[in-house]
DRENDO-1510 file (C-alpha; in Angstrom, 1 decimal, always signed):
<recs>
REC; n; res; u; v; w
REC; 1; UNK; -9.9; +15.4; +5.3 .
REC; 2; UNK; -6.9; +13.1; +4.8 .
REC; 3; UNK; -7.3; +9.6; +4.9 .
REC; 4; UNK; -4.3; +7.4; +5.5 .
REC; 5; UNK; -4.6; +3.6; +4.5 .
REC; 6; UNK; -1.5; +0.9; +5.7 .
REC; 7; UNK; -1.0; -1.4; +2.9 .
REC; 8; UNK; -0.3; -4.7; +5.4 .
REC; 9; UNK; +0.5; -8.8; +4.9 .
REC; 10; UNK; +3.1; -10.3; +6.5 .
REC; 11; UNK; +3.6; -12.4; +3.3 .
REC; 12; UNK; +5.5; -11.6; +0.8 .
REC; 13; UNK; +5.0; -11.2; -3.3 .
REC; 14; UNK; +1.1; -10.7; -2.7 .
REC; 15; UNK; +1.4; -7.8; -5.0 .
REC; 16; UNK; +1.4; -4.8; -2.1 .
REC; 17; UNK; +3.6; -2.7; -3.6 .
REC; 18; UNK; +2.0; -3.1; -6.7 .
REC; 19; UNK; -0.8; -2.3; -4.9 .
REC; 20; UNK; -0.1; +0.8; -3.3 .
REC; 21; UNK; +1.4; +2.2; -6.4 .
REC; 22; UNK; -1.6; +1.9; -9.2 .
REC; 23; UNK; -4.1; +2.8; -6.8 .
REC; 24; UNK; -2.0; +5.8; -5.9 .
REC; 25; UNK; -1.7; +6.5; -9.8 .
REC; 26; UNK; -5.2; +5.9; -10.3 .
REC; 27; UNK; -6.5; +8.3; -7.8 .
REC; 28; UNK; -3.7; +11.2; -8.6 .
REC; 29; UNK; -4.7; +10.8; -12.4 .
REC; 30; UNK; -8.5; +11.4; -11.6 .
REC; 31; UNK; -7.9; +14.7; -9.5 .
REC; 32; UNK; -6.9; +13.4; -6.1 .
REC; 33; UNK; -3.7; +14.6; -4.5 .
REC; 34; UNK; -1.8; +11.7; -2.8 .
REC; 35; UNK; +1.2; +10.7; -0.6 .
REC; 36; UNK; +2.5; +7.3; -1.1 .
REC; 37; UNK; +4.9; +7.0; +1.8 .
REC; 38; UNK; +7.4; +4.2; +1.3 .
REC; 39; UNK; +8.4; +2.0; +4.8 .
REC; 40; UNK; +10.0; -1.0; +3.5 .
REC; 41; UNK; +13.6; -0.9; +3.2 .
REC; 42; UNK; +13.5; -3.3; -0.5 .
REC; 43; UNK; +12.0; +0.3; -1.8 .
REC; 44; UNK; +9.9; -1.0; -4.1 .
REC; 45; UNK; +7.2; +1.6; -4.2 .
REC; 46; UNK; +10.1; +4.4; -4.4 .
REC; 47; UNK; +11.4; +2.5; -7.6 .
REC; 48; UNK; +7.9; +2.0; -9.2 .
REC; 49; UNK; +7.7; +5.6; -9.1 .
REC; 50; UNK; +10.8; +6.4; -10.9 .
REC; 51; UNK; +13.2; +7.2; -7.9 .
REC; 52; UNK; +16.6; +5.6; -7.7 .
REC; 53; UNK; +17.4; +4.9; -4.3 .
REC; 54; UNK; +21.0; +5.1; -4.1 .
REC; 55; UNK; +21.1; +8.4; -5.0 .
REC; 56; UNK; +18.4; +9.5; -2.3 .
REC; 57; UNK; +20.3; +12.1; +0.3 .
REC; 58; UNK; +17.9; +11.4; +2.6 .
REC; 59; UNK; +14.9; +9.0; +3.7 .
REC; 60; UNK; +12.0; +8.1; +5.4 .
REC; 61; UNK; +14.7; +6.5; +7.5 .
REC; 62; UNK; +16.2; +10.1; +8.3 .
REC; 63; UNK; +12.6; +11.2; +9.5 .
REC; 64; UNK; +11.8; +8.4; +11.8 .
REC; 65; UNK; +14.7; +8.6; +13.8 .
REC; 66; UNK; +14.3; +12.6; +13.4 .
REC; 67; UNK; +17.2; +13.7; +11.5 .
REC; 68; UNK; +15.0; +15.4; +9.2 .
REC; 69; UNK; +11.9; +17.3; +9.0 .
REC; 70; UNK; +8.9; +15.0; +7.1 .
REC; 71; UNK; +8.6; +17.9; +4.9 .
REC; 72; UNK; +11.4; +18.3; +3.6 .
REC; 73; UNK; +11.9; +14.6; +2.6 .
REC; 74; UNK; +8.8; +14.5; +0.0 .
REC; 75; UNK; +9.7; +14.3; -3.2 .
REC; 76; UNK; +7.2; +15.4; -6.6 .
REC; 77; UNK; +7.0; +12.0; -9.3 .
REC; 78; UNK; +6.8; +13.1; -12.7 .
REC; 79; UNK; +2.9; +12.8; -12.4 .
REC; 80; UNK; +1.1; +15.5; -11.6 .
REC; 81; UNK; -0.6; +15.1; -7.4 .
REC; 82; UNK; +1.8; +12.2; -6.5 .
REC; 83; UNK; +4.4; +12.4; -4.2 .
REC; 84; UNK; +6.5; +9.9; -2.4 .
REC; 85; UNK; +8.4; +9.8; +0.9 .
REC; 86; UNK; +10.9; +7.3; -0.1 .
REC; 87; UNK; +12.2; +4.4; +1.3 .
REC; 88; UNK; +16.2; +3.5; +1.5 .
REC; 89; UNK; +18.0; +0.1; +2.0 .
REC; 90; UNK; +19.5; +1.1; +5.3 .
REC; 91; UNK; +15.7; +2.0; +6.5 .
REC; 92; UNK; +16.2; -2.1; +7.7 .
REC; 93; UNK; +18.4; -0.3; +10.1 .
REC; 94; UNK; +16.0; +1.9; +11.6 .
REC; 95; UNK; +14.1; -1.4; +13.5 .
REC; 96; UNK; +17.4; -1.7; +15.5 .
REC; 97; UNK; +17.8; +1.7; +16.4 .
REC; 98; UNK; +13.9; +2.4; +17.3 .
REC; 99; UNK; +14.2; -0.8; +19.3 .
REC; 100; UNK; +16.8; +0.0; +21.5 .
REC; 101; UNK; +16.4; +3.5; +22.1 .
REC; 102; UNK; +12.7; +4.3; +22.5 .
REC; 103; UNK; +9.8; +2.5; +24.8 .
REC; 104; UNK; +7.5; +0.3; +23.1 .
REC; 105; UNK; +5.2; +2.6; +22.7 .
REC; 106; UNK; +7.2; +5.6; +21.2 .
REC; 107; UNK; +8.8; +3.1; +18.6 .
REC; 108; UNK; +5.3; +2.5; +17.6 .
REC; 109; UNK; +3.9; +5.8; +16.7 .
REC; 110; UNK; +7.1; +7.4; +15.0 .
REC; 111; UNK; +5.6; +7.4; +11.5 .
REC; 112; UNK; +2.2; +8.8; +12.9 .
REC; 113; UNK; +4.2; +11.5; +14.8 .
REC; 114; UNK; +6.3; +12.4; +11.6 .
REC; 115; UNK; +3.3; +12.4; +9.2 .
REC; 116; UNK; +1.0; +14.5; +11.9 .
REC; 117; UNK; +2.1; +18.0; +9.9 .
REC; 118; UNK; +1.9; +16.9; +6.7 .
REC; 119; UNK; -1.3; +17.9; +5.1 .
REC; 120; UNK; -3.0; +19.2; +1.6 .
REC; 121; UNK; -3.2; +15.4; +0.5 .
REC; 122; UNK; -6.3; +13.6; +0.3 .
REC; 123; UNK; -4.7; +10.1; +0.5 .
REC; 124; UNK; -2.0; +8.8; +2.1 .
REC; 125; UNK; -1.3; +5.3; +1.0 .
REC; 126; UNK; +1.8; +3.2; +3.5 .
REC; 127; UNK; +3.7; +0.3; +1.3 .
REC; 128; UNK; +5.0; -1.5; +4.5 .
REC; 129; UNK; +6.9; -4.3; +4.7 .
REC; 130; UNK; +6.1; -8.1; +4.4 .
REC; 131; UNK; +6.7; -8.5; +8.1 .
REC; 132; UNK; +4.5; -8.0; +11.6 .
REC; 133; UNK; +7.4; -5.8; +12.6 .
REC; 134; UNK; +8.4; -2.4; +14.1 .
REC; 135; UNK; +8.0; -0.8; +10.5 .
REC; 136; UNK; +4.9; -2.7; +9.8 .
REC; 137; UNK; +3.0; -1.6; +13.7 .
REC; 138; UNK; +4.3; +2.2; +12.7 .
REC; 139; UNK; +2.3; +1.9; +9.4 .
REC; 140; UNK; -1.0; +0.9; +11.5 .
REC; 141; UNK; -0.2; +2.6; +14.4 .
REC; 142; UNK; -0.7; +6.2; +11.7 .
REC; 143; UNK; -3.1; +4.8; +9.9 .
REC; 144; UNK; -7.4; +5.2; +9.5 .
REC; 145; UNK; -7.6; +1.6; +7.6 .
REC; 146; UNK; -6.0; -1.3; +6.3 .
REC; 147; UNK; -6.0; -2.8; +3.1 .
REC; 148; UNK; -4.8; -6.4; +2.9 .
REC; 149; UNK; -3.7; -7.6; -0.7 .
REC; 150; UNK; -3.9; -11.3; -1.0 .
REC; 151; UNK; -2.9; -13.5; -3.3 .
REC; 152; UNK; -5.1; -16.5; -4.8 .
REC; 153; UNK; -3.2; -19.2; -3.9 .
REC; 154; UNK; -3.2; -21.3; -0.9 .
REC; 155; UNK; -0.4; -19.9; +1.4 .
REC; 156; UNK; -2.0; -17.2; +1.2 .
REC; 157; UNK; -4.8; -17.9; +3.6 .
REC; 158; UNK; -2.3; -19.2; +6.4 .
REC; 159; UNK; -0.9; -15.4; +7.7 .
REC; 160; UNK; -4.7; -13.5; +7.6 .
REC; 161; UNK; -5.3; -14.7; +11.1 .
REC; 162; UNK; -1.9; -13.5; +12.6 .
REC; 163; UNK; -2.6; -10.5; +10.8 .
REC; 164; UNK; -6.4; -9.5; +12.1 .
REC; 165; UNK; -5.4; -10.4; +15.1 .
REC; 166; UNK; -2.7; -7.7; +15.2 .
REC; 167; UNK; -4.4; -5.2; +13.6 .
REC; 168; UNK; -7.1; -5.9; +16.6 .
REC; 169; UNK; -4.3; -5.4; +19.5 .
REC; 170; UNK; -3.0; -2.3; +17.7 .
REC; 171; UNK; -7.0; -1.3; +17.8 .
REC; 172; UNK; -7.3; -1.6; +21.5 .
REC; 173; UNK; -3.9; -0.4; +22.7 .
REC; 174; UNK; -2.6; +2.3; +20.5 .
REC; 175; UNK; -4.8; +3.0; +17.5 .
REC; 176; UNK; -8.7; +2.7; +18.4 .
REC; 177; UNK; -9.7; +4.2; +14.8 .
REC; 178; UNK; -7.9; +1.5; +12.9 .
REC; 179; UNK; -10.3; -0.3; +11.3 .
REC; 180; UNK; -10.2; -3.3; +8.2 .
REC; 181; UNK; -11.1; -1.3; +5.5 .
REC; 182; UNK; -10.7; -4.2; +2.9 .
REC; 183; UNK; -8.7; -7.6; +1.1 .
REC; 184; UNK; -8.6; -7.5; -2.5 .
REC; 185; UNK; -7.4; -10.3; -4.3 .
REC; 186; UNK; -4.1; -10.2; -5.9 .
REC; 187; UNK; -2.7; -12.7; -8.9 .
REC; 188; UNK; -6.1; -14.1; -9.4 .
REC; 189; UNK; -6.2; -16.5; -12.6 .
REC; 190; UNK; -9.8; -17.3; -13.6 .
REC; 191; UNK; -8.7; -20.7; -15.4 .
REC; 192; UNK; -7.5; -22.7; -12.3 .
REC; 193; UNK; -9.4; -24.3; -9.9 .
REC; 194; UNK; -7.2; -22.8; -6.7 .
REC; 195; UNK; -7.7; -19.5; -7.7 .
REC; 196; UNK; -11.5; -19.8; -7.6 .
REC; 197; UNK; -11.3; -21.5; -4.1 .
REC; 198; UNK; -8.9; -19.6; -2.1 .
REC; 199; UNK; -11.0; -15.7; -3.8 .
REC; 200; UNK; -14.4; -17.8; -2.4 .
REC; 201; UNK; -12.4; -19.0; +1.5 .
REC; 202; UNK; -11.6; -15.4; +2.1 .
REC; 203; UNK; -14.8; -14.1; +0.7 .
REC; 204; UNK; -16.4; -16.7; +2.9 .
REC; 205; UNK; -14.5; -15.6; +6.0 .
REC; 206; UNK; -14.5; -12.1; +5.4 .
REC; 207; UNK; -18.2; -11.6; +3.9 .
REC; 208; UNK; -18.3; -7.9; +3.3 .
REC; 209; UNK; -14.6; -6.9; +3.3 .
REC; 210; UNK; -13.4; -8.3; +0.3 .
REC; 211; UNK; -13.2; -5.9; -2.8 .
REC; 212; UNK; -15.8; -7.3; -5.6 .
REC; 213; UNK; -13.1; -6.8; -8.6 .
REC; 214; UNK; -9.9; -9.6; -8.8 .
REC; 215; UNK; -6.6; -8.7; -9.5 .
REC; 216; UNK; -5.4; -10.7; -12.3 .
REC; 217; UNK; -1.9; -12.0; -13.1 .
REC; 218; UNK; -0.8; -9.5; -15.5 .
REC; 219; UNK; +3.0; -9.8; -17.5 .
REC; 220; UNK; +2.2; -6.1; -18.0 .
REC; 221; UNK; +2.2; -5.1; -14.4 .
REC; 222; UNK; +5.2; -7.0; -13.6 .
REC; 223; UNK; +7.1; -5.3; -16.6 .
REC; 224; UNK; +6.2; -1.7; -15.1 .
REC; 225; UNK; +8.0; -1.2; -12.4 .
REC; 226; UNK; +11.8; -1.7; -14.7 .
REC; 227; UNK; +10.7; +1.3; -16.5 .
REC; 228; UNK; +9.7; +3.4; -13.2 .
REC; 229; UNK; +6.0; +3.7; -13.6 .
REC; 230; UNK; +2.7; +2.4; -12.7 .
REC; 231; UNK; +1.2; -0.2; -14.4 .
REC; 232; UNK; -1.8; +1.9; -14.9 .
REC; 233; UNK; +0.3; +4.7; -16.9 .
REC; 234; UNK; +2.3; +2.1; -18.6 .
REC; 235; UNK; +0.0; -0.3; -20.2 .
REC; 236; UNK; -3.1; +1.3; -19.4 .
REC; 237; UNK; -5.5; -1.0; -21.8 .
REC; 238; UNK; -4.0; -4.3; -20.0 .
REC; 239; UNK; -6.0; -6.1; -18.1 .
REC; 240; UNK; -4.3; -5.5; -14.8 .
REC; 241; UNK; -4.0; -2.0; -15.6 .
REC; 242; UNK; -8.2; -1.8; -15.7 .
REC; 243; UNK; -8.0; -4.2; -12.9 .
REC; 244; UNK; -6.6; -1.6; -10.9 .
REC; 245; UNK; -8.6; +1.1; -12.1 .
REC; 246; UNK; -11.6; -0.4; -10.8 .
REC; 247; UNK; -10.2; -1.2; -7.4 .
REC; 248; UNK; -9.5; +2.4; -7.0 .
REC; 249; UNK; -13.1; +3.3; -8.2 .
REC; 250; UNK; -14.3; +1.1; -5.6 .
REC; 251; UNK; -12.5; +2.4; -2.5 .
REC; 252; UNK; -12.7; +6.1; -3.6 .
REC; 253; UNK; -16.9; +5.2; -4.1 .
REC; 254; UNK; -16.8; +3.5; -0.5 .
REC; 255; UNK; -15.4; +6.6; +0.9 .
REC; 256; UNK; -18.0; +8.5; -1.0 .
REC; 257; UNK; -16.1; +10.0; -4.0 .
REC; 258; UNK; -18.0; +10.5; -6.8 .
REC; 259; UNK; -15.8; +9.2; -10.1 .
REC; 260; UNK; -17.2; +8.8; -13.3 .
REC; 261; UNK; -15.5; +6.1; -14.9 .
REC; 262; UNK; -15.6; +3.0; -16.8 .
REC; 263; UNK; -14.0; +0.7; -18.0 .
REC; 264; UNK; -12.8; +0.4; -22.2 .
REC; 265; UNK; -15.1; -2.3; -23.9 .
REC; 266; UNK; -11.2; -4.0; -24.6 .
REC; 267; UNK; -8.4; -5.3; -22.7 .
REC; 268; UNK; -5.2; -6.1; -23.8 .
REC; 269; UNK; -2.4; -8.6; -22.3 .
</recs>
């Protein structure tokens, strides 16, 4: 069985794509076949993974207005079980032309419609965009869960109640199996004060949701993305690299994957 997790925070530079792309890495390096799918027009995740998008023929953009078949579209990364429905610029385009030519509800439910033949994956993971927008309610409206990166600083905290709040409404009016599957914390820096209190407020607020392992600032994983991989293939004995690792080994164990892994006795910067 597929499962398809929505990558979601209104805010932006909470490390989503980042995100989405190592845990997809991750997962496709221990045996899982997964789908990233790419719905943000600044094509981050389609970067990351080594795809130019100027030189794309065709989108995600192309299948949500139904141009083209979802099929068709996926493209193979250079690492074995990864693929990526990419993302395009003019995909920022598409919210104008859902909007004004469908019903509420059918611009809602375009991505769940076009990924409804796509199967032989066992993830699907949805980079969406730092907005509660038409692209952002498509990536819940087709998804099982949301995972809500969140960055340790204090900013952070203001959006998370727009956001549940949404992801609620979409749960009782278009998507009743939605369901929070989890916030990790992003950019966490164990030395400052802040860090320590805004990881503890959210862990406070969301007691059982929060994933135990913090994210930590990492030059590595900022550097990864230039050279069109995942942090996790590029430096793979930094710290955010194993960070990321363990995030994965702890949503693949809560959906009851078995993955033997641990972590190097060293980290590097």
């Amino acid at each position: 069985m597929t499962r398809t997790y929505a990558f979601a925070n209104q805010k932006g530079g909470v490390g989503k794509t980042t995100t989405v792309v190592n845990l997809a890495a991750s997962m496709a390096d221990w045996g899982f076949r997964v789908l990233v799918v790419d719905i943000d027009p600044q094509s981050n995740a389609t970067t990351s993974l080594g795809l130019n998008p100027r030189s794309l023929s065709a989108s995600i953009y192309d299948v949500l207005l139904g141009a083209q078949p979802t099929a068709e579209i996926i493209r193979a990364t250079r690492w074995a079980g990864l693929e990526l429905l990419p993302s395009v610029p003019a995909l920022a385009g598409a919210t104008v032309e859902l909007n004004t030519s469908l019903d509420p509800h059918e611009r809602a439910v375009c991505l769940r419609q076009a990924l409804e033949n796509v199967t032989g994956y066992d993830y699907v993971l949805v980079d969406s965009p730092p907005s509660l927008g038409t692209l952002t309610v498509n990536a819940l409206c087709a998804a099982d869960g949301v995972i809500v990166p969140v960055q340790c600083e204090y900013l952070a905290l203001e959006g998370l109640t727009q956001l549940t709040r949404t992801i609620t409404l979409i749960q009782r009016r278009m998507n009743p199996q939605l369901s929070l599957r989890g916030l990790a914390m992003t950019m966490y820096d164990r030395r400052t004060t802040l860090s320590r209190q805004v990881a503890a407020e959210v862990q406070r607020h969301f007691p059982h949701q929060v994933f135990p392992v913090m994210i930590p600032r990492s030059v590595r994983l900022s550097e990864a993305p230039s050279y069109g991989e995942p942090g996790v293939f590029y430096a793979p004995r930094s710290q955010g690299a194993l960070a990321y690792r363990t995030l994965t080994w702890e949503l693949l164990r809560g959906d009851g994957h078995e993955v033997d892994w641990s972590p190097p006795a060293v980290a590097e910067d």
